[in-house]
Short mmCIF file of the C-alpha atoms (twelve columns), coordinates in Angstrom:
data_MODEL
# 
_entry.id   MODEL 
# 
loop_
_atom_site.group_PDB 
_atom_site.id 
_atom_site.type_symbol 
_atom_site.label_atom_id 
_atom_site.label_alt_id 
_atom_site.label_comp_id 
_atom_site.label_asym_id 
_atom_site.label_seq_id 
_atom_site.Cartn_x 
_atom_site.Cartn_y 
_atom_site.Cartn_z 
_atom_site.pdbx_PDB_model_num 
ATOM 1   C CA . UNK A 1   0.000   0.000   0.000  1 
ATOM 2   C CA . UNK A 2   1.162   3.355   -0.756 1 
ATOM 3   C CA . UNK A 3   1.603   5.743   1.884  1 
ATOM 4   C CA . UNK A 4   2.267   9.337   2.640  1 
ATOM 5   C CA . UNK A 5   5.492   8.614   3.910  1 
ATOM 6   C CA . UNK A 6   7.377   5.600   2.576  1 
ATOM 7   C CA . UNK A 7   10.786  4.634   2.967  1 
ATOM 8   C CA . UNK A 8   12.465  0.795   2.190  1 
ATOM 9   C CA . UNK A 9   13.078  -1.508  4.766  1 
ATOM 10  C CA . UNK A 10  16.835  -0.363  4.657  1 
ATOM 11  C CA . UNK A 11  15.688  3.135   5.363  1 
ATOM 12  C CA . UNK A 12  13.725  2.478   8.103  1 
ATOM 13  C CA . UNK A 13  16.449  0.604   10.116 1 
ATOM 14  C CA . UNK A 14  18.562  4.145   9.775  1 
ATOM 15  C CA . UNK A 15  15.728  6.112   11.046 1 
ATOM 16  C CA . UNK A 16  13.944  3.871   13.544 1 
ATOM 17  C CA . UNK A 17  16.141  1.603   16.736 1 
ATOM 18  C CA . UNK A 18  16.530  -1.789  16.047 1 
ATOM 19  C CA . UNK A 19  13.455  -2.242  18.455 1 
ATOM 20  C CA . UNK A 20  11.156  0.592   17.074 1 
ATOM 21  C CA . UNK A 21  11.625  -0.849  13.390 1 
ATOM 22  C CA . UNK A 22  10.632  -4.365  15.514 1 
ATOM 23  C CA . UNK A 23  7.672   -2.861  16.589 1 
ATOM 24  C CA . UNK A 24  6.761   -0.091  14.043 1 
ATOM 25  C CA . UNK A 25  7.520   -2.019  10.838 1 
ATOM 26  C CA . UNK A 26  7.190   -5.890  12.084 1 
ATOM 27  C CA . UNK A 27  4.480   -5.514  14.548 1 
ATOM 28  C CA . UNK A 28  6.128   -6.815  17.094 1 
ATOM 29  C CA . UNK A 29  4.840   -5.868  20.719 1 
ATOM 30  C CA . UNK A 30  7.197   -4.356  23.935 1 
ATOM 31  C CA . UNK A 31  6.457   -5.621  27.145 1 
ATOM 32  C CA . UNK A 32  3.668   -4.783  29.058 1 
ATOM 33  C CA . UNK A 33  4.139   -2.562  32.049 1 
ATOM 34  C CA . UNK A 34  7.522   -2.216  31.277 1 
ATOM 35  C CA . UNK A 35  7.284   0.849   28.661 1 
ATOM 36  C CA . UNK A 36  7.533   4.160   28.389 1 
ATOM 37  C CA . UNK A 37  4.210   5.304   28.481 1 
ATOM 38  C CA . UNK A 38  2.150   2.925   30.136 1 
ATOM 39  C CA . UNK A 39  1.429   5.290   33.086 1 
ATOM 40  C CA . UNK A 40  2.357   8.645   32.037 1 
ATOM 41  C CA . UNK A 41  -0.406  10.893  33.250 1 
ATOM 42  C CA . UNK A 42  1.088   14.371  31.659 1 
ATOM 43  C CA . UNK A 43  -1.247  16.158  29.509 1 
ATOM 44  C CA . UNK A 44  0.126   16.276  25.711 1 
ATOM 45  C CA . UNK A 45  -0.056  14.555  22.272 1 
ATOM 46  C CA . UNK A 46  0.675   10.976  21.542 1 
ATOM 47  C CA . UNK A 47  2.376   11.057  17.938 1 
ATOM 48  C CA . UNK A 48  3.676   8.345   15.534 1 
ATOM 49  C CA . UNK A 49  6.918   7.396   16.531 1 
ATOM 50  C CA . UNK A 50  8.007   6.877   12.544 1 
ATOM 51  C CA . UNK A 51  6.357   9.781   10.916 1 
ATOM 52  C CA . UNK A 52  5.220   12.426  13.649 1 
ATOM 53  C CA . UNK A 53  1.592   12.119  12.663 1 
ATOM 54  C CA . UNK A 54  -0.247  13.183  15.651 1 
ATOM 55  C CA . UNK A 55  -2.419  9.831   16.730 1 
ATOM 56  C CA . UNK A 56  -3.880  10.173  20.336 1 
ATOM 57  C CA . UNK A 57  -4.483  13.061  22.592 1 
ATOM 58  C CA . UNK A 58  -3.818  12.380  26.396 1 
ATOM 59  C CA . UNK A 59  -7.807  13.449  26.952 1 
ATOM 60  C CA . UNK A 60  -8.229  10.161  25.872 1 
ATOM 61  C CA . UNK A 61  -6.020  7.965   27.584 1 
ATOM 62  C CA . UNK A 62  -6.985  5.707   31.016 1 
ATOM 63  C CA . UNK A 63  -5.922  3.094   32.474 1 
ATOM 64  C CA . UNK A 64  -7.116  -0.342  31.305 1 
ATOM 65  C CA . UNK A 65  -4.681  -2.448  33.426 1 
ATOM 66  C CA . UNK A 66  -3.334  -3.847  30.686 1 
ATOM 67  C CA . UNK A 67  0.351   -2.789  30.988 1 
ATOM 68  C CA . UNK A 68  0.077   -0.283  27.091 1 
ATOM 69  C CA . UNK A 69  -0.873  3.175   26.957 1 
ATOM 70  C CA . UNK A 70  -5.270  3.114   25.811 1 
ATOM 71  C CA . UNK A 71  -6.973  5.379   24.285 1 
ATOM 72  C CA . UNK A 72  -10.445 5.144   23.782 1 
ATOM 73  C CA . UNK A 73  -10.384 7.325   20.456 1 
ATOM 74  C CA . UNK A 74  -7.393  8.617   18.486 1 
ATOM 75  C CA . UNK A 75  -7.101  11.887  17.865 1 
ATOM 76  C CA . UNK A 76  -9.000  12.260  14.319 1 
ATOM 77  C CA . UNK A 77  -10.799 8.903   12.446 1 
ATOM 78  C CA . UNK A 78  -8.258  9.726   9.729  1 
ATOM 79  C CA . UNK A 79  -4.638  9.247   11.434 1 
ATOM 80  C CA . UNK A 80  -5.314  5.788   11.993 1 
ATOM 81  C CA . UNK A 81  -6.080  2.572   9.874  1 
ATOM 82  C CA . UNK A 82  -7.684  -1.005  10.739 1 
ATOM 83  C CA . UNK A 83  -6.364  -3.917  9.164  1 
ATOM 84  C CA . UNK A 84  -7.900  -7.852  10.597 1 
ATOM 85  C CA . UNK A 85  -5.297  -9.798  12.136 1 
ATOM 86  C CA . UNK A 86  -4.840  -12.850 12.628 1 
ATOM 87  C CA . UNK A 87  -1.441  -13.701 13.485 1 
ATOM 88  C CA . UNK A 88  -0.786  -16.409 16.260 1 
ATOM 89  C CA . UNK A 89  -4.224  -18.082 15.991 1 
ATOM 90  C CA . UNK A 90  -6.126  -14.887 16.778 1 
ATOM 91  C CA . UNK A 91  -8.554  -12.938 15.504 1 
ATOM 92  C CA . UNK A 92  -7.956  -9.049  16.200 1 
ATOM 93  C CA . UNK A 93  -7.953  -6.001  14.820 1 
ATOM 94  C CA . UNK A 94  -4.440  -3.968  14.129 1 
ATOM 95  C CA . UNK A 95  -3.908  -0.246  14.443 1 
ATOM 96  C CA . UNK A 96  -1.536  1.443   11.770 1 
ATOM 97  C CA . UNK A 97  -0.491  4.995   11.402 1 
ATOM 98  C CA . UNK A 98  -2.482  6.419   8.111  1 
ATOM 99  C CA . UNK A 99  0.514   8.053   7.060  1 
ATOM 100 C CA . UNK A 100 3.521   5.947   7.075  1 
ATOM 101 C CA . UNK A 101 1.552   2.343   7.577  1 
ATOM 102 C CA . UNK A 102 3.224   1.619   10.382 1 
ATOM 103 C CA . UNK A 103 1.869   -0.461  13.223 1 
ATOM 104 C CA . UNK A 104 0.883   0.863   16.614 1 
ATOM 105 C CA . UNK A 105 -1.359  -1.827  18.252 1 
ATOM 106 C CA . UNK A 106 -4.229  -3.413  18.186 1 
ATOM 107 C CA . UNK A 107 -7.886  -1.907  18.735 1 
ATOM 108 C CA . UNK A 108 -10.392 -4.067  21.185 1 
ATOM 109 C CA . UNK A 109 -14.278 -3.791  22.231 1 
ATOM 110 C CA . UNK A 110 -13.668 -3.415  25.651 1 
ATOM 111 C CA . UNK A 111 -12.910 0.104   26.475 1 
ATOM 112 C CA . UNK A 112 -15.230 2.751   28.865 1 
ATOM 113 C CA . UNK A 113 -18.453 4.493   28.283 1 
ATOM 114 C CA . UNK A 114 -19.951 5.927   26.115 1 
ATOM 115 C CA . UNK A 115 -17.647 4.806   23.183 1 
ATOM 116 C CA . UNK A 116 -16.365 1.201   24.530 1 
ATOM 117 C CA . UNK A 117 -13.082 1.166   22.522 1 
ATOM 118 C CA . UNK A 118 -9.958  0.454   24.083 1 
ATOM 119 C CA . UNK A 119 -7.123  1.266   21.520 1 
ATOM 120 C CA . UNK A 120 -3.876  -1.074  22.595 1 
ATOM 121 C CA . UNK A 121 -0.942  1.098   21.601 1 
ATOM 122 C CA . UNK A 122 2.714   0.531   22.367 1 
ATOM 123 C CA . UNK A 123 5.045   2.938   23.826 1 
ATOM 124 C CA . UNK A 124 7.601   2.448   21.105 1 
ATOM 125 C CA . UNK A 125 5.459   3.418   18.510 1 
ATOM 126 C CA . UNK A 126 4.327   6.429   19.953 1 
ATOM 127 C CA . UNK A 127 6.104   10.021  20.906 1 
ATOM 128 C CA . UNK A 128 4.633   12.156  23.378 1 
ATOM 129 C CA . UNK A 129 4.615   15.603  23.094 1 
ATOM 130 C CA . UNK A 130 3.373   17.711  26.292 1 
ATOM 131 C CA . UNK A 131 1.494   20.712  26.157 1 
# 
């Protein structure tokens, strides 16, 4: 799929760490409770890690107990994609930045009131950005 912002695999590995490109461009997953962002409670912007596209706001962050930073809503519909997944015998639905394609988390129907989303995002894909 052409993206926005597209760079080779080669690329990548110069701009990302070895883990981000793990993460951002092999959907790979960091541990839980053992990231960056899992309990930040600043106020600020969460923004693709790979392109700088801003994804969630910190409005819409909690604290599922899962270990990842949630969100129950990114920022905009449009700065983020869903793609079925189902890698390792499950049946889930990813979360990819819109600009650059790369992957972020997964996206699960188990989040608060009123909306009931709970988007799964790793640290390492994100950047936060205070306000």
């Amino acid at each position: 799929m052409a993206y926005e912002v597209n760079h080779t695999d080669d690329e990548w590995r110069e701009i990302l760490t070895k883990d981000e490109f793990r993460v951002l461009r092999r959907a790979g997953t960091e541990p839980s409770f053992d990231n960056e962002y899992w309990d930040n409670q600043e106020s600020g912007a969460y923004n693709c890690r790979a392109c700088g596209r801003p994804l969630f706001d910190s409005e819409h962050k909690f604290e599922s107990g899962c270990g990842w930073p949630s969100f129950t809503k990114p920022t905009d519909e449009a700065a983020t994609e869903a793609r079925v997944d189902t890698s390792f015998g499950m049946h889930r639905t990813e979360v990819r930045c819109s600009r650059c394609g790369s992957h972020l988390g997964h996206v699960f129907r188990d989040g608060p009131p009123p909306l009931g989303m709970r988007y799964c995002i790793n640290s390492l894909s994100l950047r936060f950005v205070p306000k």
